[in-house]
C-alpha positions in Angstrom: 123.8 117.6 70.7 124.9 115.7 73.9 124.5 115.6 77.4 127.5 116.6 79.9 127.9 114.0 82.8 129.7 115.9 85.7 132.2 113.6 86.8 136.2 113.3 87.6 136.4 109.7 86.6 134.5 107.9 83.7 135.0 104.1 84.0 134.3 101.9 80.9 133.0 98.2 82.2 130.9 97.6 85.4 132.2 93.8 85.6 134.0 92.8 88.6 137.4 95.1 88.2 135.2 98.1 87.5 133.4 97.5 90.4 136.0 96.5 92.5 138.2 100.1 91.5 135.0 102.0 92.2 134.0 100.9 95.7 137.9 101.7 96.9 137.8 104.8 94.9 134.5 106.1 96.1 135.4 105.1 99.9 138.8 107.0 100.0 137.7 110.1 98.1 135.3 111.3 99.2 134.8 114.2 97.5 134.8 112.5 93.8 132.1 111.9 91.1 132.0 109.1 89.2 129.7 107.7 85.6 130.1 103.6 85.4 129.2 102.5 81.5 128.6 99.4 80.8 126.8 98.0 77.7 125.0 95.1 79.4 122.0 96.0 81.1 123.4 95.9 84.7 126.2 95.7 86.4 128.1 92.2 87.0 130.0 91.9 83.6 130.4 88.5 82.3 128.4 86.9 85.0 125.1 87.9 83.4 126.5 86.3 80.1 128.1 82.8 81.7 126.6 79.4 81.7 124.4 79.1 84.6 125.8 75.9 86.6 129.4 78.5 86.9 130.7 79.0 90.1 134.1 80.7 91.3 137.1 79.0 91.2 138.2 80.0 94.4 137.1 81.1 97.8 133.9 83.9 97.6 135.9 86.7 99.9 138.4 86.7 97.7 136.3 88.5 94.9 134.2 90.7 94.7 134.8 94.6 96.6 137.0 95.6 99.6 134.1 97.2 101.2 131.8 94.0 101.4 132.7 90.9 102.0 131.2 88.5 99.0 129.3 85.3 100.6 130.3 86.6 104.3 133.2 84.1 104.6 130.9 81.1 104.9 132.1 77.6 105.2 130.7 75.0 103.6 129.3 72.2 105.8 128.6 69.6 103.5 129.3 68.1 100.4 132.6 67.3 99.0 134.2 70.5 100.1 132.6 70.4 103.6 135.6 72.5 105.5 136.6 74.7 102.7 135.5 78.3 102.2 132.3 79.0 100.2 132.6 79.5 96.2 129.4 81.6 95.2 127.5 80.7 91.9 125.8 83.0 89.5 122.6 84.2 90.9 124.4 84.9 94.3 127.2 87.3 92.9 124.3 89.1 90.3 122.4 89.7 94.0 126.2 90.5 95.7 126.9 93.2 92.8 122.9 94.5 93.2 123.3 94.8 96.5 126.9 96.6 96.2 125.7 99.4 93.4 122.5 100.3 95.2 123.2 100.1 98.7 126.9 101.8 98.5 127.9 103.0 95.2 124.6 105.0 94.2 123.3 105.4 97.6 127.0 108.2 98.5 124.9 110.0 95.6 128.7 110.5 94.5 128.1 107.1 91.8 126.2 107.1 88.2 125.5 104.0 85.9 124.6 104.3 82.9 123.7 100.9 81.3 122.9 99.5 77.4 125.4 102.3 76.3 128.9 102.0 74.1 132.1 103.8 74.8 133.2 105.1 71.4 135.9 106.7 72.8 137.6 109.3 74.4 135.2 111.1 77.0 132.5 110.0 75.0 129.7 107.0 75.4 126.5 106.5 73.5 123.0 104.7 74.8 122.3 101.9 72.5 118.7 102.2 73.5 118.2 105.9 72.9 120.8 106.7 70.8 121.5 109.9 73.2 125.1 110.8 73.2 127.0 111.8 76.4 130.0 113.6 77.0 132.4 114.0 80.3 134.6 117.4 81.2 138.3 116.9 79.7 139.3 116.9 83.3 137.9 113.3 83.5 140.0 110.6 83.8 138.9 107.5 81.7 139.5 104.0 83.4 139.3 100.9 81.1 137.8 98.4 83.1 137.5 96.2 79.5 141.0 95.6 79.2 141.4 91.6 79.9 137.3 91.4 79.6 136.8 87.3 78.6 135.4 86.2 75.7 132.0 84.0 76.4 131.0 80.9 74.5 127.5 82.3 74.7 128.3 85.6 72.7 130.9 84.6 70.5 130.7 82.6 67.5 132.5 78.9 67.8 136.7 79.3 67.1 136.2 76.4 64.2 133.9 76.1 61.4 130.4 74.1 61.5 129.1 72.0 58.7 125.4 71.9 58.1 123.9 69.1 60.6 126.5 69.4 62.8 125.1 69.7 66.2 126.8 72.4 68.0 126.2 74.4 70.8 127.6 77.0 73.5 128.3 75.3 77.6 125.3 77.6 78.3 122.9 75.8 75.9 123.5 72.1 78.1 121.0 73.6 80.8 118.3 73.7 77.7 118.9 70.4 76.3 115.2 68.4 75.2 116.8 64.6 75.0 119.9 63.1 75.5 122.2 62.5 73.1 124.8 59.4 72.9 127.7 61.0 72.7 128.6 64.6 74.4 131.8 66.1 72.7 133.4 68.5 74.8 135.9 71.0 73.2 138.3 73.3 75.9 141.1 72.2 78.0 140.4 75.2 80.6 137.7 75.5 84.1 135.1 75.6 81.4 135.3 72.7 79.9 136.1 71.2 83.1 132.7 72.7 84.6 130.8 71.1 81.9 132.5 67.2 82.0 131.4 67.7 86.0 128.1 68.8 85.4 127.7 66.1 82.6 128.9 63.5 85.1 126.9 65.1 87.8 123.8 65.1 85.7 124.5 61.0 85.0 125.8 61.1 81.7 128.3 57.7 81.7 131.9 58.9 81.3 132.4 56.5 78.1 129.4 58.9 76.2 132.0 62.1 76.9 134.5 62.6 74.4 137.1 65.5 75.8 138.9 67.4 72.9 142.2 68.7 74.7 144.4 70.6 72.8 146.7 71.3 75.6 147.3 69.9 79.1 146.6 71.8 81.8 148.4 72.5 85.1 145.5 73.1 87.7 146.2 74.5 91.8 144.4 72.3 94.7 141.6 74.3 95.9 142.0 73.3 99.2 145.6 75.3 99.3 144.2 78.2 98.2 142.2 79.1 101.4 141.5 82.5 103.5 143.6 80.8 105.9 147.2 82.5 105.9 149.1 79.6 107.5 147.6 77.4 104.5 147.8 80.3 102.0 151.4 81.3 102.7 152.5 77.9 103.5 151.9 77.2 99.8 153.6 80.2 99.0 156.5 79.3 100.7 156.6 75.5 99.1 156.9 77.1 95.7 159.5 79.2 96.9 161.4 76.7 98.7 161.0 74.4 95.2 161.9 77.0 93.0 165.3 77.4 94.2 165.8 74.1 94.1 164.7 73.8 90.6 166.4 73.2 87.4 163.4 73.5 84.9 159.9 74.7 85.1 158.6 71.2 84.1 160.7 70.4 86.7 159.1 73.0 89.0 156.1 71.9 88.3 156.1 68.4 88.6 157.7 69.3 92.1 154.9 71.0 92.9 153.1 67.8 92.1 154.6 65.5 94.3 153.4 68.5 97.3 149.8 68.0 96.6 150.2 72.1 95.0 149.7 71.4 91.6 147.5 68.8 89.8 147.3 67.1 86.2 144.3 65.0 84.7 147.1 62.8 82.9 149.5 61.9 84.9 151.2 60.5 81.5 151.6 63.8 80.0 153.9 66.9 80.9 151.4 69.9 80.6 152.4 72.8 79.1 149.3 74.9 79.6 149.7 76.9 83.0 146.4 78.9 83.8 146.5 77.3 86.8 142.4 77.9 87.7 142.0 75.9 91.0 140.4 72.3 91.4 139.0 70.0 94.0 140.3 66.2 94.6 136.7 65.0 93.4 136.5 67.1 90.5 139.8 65.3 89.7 138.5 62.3 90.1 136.1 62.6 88.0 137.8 64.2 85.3 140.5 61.3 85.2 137.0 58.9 84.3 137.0 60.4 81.0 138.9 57.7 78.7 137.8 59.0 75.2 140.7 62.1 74.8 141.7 63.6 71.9 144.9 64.9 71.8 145.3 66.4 68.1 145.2 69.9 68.5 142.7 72.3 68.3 139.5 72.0 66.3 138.8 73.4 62.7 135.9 72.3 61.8 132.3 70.0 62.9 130.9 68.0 60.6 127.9 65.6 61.4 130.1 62.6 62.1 133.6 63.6 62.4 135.6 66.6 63.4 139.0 67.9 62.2 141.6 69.3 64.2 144.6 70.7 63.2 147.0 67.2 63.5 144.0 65.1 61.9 140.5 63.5 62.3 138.5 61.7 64.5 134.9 59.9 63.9 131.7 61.2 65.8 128.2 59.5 67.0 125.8 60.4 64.4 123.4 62.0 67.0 127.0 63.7 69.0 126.3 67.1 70.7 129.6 69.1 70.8 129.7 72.0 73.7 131.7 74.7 72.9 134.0 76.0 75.6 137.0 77.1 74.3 136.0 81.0 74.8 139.0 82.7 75.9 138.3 83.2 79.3 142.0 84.8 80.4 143.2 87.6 78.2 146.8 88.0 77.3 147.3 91.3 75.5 150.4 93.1 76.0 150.5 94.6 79.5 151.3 98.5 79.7 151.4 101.1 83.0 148.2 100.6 84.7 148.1 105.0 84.9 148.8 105.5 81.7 148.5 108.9 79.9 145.3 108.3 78.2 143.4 105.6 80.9 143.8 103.8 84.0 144.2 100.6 82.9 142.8 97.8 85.2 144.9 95.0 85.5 145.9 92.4 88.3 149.0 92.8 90.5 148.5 89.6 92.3 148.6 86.5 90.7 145.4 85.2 90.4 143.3 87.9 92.0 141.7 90.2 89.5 139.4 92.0 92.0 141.8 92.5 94.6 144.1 94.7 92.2 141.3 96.4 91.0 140.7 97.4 94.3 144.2 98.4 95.2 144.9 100.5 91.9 141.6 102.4 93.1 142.8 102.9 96.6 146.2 104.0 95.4 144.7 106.6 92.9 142.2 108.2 96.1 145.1 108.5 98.1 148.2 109.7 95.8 148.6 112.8 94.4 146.4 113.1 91.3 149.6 113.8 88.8 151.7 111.4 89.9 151.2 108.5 87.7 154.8 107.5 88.2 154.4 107.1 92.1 151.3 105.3 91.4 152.9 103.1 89.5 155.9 101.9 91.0 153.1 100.7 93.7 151.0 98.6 91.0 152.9 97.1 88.6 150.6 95.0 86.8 150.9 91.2 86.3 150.0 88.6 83.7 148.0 86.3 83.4 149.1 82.6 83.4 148.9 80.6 79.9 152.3 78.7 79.2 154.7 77.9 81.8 156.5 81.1 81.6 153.7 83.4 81.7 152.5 81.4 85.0 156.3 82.1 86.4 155.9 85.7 85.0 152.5 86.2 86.9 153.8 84.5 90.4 156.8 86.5 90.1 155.6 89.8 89.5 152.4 89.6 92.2 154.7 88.5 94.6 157.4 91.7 94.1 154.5 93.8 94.1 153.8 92.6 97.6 156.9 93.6 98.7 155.8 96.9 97.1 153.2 97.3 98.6 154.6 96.4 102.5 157.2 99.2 101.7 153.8 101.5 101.3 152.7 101.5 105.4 149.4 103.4 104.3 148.9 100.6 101.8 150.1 97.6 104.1 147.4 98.8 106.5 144.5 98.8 103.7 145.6 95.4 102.2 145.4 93.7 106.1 141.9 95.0 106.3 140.9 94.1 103.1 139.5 90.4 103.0 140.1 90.3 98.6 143.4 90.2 99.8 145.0 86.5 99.9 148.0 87.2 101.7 145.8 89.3 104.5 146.6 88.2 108.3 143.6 88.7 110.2 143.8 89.3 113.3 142.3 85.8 114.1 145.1 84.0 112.7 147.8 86.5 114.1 148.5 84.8 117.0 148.9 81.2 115.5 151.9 79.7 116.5 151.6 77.8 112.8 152.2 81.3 111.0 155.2 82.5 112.3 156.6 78.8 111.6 155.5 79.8 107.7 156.4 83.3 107.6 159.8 82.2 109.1 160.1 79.9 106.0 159.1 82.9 103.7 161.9 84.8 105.0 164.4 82.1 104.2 163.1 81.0 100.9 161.4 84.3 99.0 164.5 86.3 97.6 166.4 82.9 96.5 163.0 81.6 95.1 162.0 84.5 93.5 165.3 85.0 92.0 165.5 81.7 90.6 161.8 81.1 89.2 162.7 84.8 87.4 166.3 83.0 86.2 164.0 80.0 84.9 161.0 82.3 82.9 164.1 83.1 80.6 
């Protein structure tokens, strides 16, 4: 026996996409029901799982939902980011998505949630607590909100093997520690691993007790560029395009972007070839660039109590070393496919960078097309990967920024995305009348179709 759920949409993962697609769905059709599964306990995704001292990479408004503006587009006023936008932490975006789901999404009586419980498929989910089974009409239209879910340190099992006595633990477990030990081993090249060397640092660990394991170099974006300011934002956007078509590499891209204060590199001495370009602050840098002690031999295979292995040889540890585990894969890559697909609507981004903002988008598009056609829908959300390697971080910048031309051709869909603070190309009307815009939006003009075509010409 199971239990019918009434609904025209059944969406699998109330994290921050499946949120996001709700909220525009909800608040352009209004005559649709909707059942949110999620097998946490609440909704918020990862960000009930991630280690506590996490904030966002980048400015609050631009994640979160369309209909409510995430941190109120604060300012910070002190601090070493006094002037730039605020970047909320974990107990403010669990309150933000509380707030969201009970003060909008169930309060239209038009929104279900049913927590603790597994999709197993289809139209089908399952409560892990109960055991009850559910079942939604074959009219239903299933959206996988799981798609590019992260992995978290804190729920997965370490990527390398662990001897017995090695001391090994999750980035979530440094918040716990009961004494200090001489020597902190941090493994990750990504925001993680960077978050945790900070917090180390921060918490007056000396830089010569942290040993970074880097398997890759990272490419990282200055924070400061990536504002909800347009004449900042844009401006960027028009430096890489103005560099691109210069360009005769993407290293040489890159390192162009470099010498504009865009991009940054801990190492200075090395050519990074990792491109997930999460975004950074000066200080952060700074700090980061104290480490001395980096180990460059790939990634790790195994712990031991006094030495780990990596996959291009060994290197010794402090007998009492704690090594923090924060090479979860935080940015899935698996192959992209339509977003309306036959079986699912399948969340993905279609702006580089901006996961909540496409979710947000592909739900607006499916309230206000016609339900059948998938193909029109389409052609409006193409989606966009992820950044990893070099060419996947060309491949993301230049799909999101054809899909904005998409999506000015759209007037209906123009309007929504200049009213919609997720989005961080918006114009508000603020900033409209800055003689500093039309300066960058002039340069836009000049540089985007040349840019664009070359950074495509270099991805090959």
């Amino acid at each position: 026996m199971s239990t019918t759920v009434d609904v025209e949409y059944l969406v699998v993962g109330a994290g921050a996409t499946g949120m996001a697609f709700v909220d525009a769905l909800v608040d352009h059709a209004p005559d649709v029901r909707v059942a949110m599964v999620d097998r946490r306990h609440g909704v918020g995704g990862h960000w009930l799982e991630v280690y506590p001292f996490v904030q966002l990479h980048q400015a609050s408004q631009f994640y979160g939902v369309a209909s409510t503006v995430l941190g109120g587009g604060r300012v910070q006023e002190r601090g070493p980011e006094a002037g730039l936008h605020e970047r909320a932490g974990q107990a403010k975006i669990l309150a933000y998505y509380a707030d969201v789901l009970a003060d909008r999404l169930l309060a239209s009586g038009r929104v279900e949630l049913f927590t603790a419980c597994d999709h197993v498929g289809g139209r089908t989910f399952v409560s892990r607590v109960s055991g009850e089974r559910y079942d939604v009409p074959e009219r239903c239209r299933v959206v996988d909100a799981r798609y590019l879910a992260p992995d978290i340190p804190a729920e997965q099992p370490p990527p390398f093997g662990v001897e017995a006595g090695a001391r090994v633990v999750p980035v979530n477990d440094l918040v716990h520690l009961e004494g200090a030990a001489s020597q902190y081993v941090v493994v990750g090249s990504g925001k993680t691993a960077t978050d945790a060397i900070v917090w180390l640092l921060g918490h007056g660990v000396d830089p010569d007790a942290v040993c970074w394991v880097r398997p890759r170099e990272p490419w990282m974006l200055n924070r400061a560029l990536v504002q909800p300011d347009p004449v900042v934002f844009l401006g960027m956007a028009a430096t890489m395009l103005e560099r691109a078509a210069e360009a005769d590499s993407l290293d040489g891209l890159l390192l162009a972007l470099e010498d504009e204060g865009i991009m940054m590199r801990v190492d200075r001495s090395v050519v990074p070839t990792m491109a997930k370009a999460p975004t950074l602050a000066t200080w952060e840098l700074d700090l980061l660039r104290s480490i001395e002690h980096v180990v460059r031999l790939g990634h790790v295979r195994s712990v031991a109590p006094t030495r780990l292995v990596l996959d291009d040889g060994e290197t010794a540890l402090a007998p009492d070393a704690l090594v923090v585990n924060c090479a979860g894969d935080g940015l899935k890559r698996p192959p992209l496919v339509p977003i309306w697909g036959r079986d699912a609507i399948t969340l993905q981004p279609v702006r580089a960078g901006f996961p909540c903002f496409g979710a947000a988008m592909t739900g607006y598009v499916e309230a206000t097309r016609k339900a059948h056609d998938d193909d029109a829908k389409n052609a409006v959300c193409r989606p966009s990967p992820y950044g990893n390697s070099l060419r996947d971080w060309a491949a993301m910048n230049v799909v999101g920024m054809r899909n904005a031309a998409s999506f000015a051709a759209e007037p209906d869909v123009r309007e929504w995305a200049q009213g919609v603070a997720l989005n961080p190309a918006r114009v508000s009307p603020e900033h409209a009348a800055r003689p500093e815009l039309g300066a960058v939006q002039e340069r836009m003009g000049a540089h985007s179709a040349r840019g664009l075509d070359k950074l495509a010409a270099l991805m090959v």
